[in-house]
C-alpha positions in Angstrom: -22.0 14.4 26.1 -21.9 15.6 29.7 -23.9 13.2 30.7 -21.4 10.4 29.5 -18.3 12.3 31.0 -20.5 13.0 34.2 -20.9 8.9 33.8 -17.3 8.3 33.3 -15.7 10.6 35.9 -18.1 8.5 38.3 -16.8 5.4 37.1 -13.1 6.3 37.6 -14.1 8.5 41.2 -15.7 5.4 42.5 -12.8 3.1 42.7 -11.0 2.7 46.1 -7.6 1.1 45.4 -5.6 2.7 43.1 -4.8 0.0 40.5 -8.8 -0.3 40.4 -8.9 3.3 39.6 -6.1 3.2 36.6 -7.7 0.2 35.1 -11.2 2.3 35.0 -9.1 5.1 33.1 -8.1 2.8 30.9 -11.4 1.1 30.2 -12.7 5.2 29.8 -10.0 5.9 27.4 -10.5 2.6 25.3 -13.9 3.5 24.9 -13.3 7.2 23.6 -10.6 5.7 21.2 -12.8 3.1 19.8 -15.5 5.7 19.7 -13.3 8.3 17.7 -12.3 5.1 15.3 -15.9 4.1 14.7 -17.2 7.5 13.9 -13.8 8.6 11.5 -14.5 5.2 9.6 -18.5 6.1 9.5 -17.8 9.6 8.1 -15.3 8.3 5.9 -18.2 5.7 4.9 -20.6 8.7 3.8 -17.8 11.1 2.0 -16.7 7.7 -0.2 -20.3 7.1 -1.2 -20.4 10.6 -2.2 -16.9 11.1 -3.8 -18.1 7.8 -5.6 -21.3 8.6 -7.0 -20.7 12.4 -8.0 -16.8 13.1 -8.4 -16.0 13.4 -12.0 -13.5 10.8 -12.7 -9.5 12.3 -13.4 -9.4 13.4 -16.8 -6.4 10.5 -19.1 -4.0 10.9 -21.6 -4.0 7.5 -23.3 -2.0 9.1 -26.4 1.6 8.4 -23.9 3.2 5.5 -23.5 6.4 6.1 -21.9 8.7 3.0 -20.8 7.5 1.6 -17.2 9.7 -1.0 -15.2 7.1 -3.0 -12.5 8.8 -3.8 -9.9 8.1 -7.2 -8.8 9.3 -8.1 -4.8 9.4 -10.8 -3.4 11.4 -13.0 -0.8 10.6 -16.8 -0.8 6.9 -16.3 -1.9 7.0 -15.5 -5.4 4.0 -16.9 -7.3 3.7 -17.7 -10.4 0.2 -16.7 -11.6 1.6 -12.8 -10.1 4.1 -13.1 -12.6 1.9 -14.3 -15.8 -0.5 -10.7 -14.3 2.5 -8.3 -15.1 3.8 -10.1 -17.8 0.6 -9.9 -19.8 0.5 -6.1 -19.6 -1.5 -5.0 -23.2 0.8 -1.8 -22.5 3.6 -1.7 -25.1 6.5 -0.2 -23.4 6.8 -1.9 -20.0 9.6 -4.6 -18.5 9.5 -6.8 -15.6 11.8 -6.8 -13.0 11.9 -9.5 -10.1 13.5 -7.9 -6.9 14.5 -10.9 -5.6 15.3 -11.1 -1.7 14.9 -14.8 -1.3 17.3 -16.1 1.9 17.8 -19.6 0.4 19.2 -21.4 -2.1 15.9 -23.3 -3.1 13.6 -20.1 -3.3 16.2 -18.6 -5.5 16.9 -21.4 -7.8 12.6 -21.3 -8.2 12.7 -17.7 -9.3 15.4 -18.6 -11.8 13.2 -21.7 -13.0 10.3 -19.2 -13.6 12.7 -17.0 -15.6 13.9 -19.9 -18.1 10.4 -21.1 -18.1 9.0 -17.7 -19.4 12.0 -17.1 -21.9 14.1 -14.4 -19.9 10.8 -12.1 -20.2 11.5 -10.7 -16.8 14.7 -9.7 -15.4 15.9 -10.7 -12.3 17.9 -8.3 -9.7 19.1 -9.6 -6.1 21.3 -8.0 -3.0 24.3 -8.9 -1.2 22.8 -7.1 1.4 19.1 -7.7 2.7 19.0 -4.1 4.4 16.5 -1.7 4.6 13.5 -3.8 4.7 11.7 -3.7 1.3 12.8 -0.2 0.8 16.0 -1.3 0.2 15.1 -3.6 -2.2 13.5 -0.9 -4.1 16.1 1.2 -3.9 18.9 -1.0 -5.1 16.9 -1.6 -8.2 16.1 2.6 -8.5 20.5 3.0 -8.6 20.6 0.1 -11.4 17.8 0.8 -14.0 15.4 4.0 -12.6 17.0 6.6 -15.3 15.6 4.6 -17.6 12.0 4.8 -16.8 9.6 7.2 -16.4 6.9 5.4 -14.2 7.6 2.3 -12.2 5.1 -0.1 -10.9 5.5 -1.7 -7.7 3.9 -4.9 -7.1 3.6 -7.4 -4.1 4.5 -11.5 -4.7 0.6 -12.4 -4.3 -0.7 -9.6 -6.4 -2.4 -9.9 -9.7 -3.1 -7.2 -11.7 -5.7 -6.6 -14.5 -4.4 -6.9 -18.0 -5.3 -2.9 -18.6 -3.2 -1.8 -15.2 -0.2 0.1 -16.8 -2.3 1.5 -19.1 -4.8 3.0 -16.9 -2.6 4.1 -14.8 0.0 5.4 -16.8 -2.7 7.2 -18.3 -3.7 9.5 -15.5 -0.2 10.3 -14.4 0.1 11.6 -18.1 -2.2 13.9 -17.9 -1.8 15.4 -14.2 1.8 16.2 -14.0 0.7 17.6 -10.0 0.8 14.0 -9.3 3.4 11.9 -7.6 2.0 8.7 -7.8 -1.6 6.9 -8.3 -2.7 3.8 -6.0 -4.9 1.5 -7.3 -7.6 -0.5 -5.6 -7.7 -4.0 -4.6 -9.9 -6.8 -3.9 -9.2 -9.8 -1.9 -8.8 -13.5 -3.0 -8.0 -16.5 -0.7 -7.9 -20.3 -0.8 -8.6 -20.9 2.6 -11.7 -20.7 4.8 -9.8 -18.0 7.2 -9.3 -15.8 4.5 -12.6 -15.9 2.8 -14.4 -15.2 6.5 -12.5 -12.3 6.9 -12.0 -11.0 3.1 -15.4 -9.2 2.8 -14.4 -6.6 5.8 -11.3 -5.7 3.7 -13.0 -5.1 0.6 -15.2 -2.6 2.0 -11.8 -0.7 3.2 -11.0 -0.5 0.0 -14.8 0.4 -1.8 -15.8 2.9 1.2 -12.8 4.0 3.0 -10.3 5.0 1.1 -12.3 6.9 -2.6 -13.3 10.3 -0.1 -9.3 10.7 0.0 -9.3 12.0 -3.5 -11.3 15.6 -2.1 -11.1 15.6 1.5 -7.8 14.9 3.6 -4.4 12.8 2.3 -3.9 9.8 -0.1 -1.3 8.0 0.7 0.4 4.8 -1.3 -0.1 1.2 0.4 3.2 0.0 -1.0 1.9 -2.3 -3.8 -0.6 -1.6 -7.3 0.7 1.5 -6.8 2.4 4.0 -10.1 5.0 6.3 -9.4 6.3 9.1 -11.1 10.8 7.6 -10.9 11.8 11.8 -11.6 10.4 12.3 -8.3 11.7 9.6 -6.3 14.8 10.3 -7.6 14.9 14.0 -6.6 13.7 12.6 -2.8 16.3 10.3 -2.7 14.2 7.0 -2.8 12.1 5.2 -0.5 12.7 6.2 2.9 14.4 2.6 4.2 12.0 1.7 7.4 9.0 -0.6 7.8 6.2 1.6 6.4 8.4 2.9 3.1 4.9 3.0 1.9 3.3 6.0 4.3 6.5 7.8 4.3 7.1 7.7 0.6 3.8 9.5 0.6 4.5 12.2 2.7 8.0 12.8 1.4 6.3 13.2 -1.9 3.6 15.7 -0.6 6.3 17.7 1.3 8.0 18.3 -2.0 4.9 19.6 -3.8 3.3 16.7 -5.4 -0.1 14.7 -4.5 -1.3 11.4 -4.7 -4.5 9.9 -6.3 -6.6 7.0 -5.5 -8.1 5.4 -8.8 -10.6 3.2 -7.2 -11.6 2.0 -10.6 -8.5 0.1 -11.1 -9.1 -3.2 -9.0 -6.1 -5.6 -9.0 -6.1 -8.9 -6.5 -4.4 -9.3 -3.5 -4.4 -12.6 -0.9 -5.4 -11.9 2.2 -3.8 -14.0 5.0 -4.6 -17.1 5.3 -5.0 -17.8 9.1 -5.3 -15.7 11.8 -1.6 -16.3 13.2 -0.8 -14.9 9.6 -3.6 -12.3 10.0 -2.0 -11.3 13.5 1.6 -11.2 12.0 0.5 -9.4 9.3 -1.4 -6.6 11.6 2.0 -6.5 14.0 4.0 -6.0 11.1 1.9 -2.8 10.6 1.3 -1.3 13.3 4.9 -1.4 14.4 5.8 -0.3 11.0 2.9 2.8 11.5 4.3 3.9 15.0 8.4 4.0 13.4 6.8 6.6 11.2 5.2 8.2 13.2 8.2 8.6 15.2 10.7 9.3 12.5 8.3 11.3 9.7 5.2 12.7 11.3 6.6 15.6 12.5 7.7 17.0 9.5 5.0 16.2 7.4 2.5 18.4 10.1 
């Protein structure tokens, strides 16, 4: 190691004009960043293999079934086979609720065509206001119908879940009453060329990152295939209404005594984006999302 900072120091001593010099500090401190990334994702690489192969799975309570709303979001991107997913729940207490933030007239009018096509089997619950991001979404429909639930399910408008999802899910909440919520795991589906190139990298996020979460360090929600417990989102207040709800829902949660869990068994689908100016948007959208949390939450969570 001294010899690389020996290196380094060198590197950045060496430059004559000053601009020369800060652009060589911030090559040097690109490098150690990238360096810390690769070796937190290669650790987290080894832990998940282990947590994988030798955790005993969360012990279930399949004897439950306590009424569940999901939570369907979208805003002018619903899709139809997402819809047939939740509707086709083998869980017999559940009820589908489109949070519909749509901006036009046309999108709206689709997601009321889907409703009549299905036979009213989903409910459908809009906004004057389009405030608070997704958040707010969720929250309106929390004021309106979360009494009446025990869990609710959030999904994403390109998300299909597995027939079993409530069911597994619903079943380790039961039994762990110390848990807040449980996030499923995903796996990535595209229809164009973009998205299948790049769909592989994302799965192993999902496979090799995410399962050592369960022993070591914090699981957080992602926002979508996730279960959460409603009493304790009501005693919190809701979703917190910025860009990353998702992070700071988690914390929230974990500051009032309550953990998360990672079921990496439970696989839905998700579409990754389908070019890389939707890849790119997609990325901005969460990393300006990541640094409002950090700005707003982090501290009290530490």
């Amino acid at each position: 190691n001294s010899i690389f900072l020996n290196a380094y120091y060198i590197f950045i001593t060496s430059q004559s004009i000053w601009s020369t010099r800060v652009f060589a500090m911030i090559v040097v401190g690109w490098i150690a960043v990238t360096s810390f990334y690769a070796c937190f994702h290669i650790t987290s690489f080894f832990f998940s293999i282990i947590v994988r192969r030798v955790y005993r799975n969360i012990l279930r309570d399949y004897t439950n079934t306590p009424p569940v709303a999901i939570l369907y979001t979208c805003m002018n991107d619903i899709k139809e086979k997402a819809i047939e997913a939740c509707l086709k729940q083998n869980y017999p207490n559940f009820a589908v609720y489109v949070l519909d933030d749509s901006s036009t007239v046309e999108e709206q009018q689709l997601v009321d065509g889907l409703q009549r096509k299905y036979k009213n089997k989903f409910n459908v619950i809009r906004r004057e206001s389009h405030s608070g991001y997704k958040a707010g979404n969720l929250n309106n429909a929390l004021r309106q119908i979360g009494k009446a639930y025990t869990y609710v399910c959030i999904v994403d408008s390109d998300e299909i879940i597995p027939i079993t999802f409530l069911r597994d899910l619903v079943s380790i909440l039961e039994k762990n009453k110390n848990l807040g919520f449980v996030q499923a795991s995903h796996r990535q589906y595209s229809e164009t060329d973009y998205g299948k190139s790049i769909s592989d990298n994302i799965d192993l996020h999902w496979k090799y990152f995410f399962p050592a979460r369960n022993l070591f360090g914090f699981v957080y929600s992602y926002g979508h295939g996730v279960l959460l417990r409603t009493k304790v989102l009501l005693e919190i207040g809701g979703f917190p209404e910025i860009v990353s709800e998702d992070i700071a829902v988690s914390t929230i949660i974990r500051e009032n005594g309550y953990k998360g869990y990672y079921a990496y068994d439970v696989e839905s689908l998700e579409e990754v984006p389908s070019s890389y100016q939707a890849f790119r948007r997609r990325n901005k959208k969460i990393v300006g999302g990541t640094l409002e949390f950090l700005y707003k939450y982090s501290w009290q969570f530490f």
